[in-house]
C-alpha positions in Angstrom: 0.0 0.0 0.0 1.3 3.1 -0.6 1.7 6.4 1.8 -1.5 8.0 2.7 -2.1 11.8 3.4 -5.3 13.1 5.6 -6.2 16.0 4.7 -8.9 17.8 7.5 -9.1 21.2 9.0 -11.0 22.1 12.4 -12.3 25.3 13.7 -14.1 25.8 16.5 -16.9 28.8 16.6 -19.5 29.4 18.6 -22.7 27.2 17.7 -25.3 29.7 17.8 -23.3 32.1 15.3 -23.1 28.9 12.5 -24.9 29.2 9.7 -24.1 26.8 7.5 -20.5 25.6 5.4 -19.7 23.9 2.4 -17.5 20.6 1.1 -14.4 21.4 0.8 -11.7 20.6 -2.5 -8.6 19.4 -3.0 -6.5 19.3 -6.4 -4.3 15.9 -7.2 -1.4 16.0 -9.1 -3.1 14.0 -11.3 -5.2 17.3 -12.3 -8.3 15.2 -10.5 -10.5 17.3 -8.0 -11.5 15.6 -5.0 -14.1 17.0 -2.7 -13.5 17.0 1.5 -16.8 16.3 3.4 -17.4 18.8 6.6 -18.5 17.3 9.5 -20.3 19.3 12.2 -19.9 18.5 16.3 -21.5 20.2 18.7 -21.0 20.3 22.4 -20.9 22.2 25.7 -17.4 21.0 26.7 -14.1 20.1 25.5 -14.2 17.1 26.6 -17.8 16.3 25.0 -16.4 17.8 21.4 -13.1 15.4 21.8 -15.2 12.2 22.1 -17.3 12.5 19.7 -14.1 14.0 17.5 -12.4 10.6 18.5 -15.1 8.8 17.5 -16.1 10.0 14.1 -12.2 9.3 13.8 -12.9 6.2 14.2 -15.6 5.5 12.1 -13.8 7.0 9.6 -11.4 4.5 9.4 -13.0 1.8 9.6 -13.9 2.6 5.9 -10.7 1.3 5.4 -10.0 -1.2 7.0 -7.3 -2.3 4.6 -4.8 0.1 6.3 
C-alpha cells in the first residue's frame, strides 16, 4: 500500500453564530479534484467535542480497513 495523506481542518466557533458551510476541494497531481466532506460536532465541553471527534475518527477509518 502506498503512503497515505489526511487531509482535514478544524475550527471551533460558537454554535449559535453557525450558519451553515460547504465541502471542501482538493487538487491531485493527477489534475483530479477531489471533494472533503465537513463534518459538524457540537458540544458544551471540551471534553464532550473530543469524544465524539475521536469517534467520528474512528468510524472513519473503519472505511478502510485495509490500512
Amino acid at each position: 500500500m502506498s503512503k497515505l495523506a489526511l487531509v482535514y481542518g478544524v475550527r471551533l466557533v460558537p454554535a449559535d453564530e453557525l450558519e451553515g458551510f460547504e465541502e471542501a476541494s482538493i487538487r491531485l497531481k493527477s489534475g483530479r479534484s477531489a471533494s472533503v466532506t465537513m463534518h459538524l460536532i457540537e458540544g458544551s465541553s471540551e471534553e464532550e467535542i473530543k469524544r465524539q471527534l475521536y469517534q467520528s475518527l474512528d468510524a472513519f477509518f473503519d472505511f478502510y480497513p485495509e490500512i
